[in-house]
C-alpha positions as CSV (number, residue, x, y, z in Angstrom):
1,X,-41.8,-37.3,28.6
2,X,-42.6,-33.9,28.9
3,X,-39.0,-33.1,30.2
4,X,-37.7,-34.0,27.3
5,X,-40.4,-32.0,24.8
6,X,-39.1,-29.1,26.9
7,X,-35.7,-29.3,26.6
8,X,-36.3,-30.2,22.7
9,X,-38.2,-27.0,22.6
10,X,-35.5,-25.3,24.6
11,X,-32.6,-26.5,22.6
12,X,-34.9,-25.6,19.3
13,X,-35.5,-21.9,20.6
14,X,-31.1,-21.7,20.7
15,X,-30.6,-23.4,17.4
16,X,-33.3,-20.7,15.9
17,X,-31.5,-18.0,17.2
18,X,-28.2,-19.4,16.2
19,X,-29.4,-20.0,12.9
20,X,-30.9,-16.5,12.5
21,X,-27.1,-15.1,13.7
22,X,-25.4,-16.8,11.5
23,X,-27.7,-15.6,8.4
24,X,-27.3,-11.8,9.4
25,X,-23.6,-12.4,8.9
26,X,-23.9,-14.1,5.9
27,X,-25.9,-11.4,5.0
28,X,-23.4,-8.7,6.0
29,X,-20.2,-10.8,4.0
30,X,-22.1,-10.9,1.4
31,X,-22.4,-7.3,1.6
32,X,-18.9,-6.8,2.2
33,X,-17.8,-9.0,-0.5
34,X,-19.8,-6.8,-3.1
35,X,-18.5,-3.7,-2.1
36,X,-14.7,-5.1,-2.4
37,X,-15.5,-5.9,-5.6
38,X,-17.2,-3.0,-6.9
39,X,-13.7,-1.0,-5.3
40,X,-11.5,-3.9,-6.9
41,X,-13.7,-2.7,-10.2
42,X,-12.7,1.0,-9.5
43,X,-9.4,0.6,-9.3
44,X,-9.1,-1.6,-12.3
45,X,-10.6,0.9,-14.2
46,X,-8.2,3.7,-12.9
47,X,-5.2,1.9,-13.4
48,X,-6.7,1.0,-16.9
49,X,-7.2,4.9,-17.4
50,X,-3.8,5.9,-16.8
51,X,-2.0,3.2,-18.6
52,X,-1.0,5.2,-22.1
53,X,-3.4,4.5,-24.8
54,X,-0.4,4.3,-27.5
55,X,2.3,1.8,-27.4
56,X,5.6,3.7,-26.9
57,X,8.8,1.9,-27.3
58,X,11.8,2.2,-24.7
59,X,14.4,3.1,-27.5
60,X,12.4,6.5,-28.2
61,X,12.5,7.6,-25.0
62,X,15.6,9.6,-24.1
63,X,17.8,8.4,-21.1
64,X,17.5,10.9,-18.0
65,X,21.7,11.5,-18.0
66,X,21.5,13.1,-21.6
């Protein structure tokens, strides 16, 4: 009996450290995730700013060969 409350407690001790890996990468997606989206966010914004603010139609534009 007391073989098997220490290998309970042994395999307990792995599965708490396993467990408290896998919540530090959690942790550091989640992280990463946030700041993709914040750049994502940035470059939506830049694209948005350099996009002409007046519709301009193709026929007023003058061809390059004239």
């Amino acid at each position: 009996m007391d073989e098997r409350i220490t290998e309970l407690e042994i395999k307990l001790g792995f599965t708490e450290e396993l467990v408290e890996q896998l919540n530090l990468t959690v942790f550091r997606q989640q992280q990463q995730i946030e700041a993709l989206q914040a750049a994502i966010g940035r470059l939506s914004q830049q694209v948005q700013d350099s996009q002409p603010k007046e519709f301009r139609s193709l026929r007023d534009e003058i061809p390059p060969h004239y």
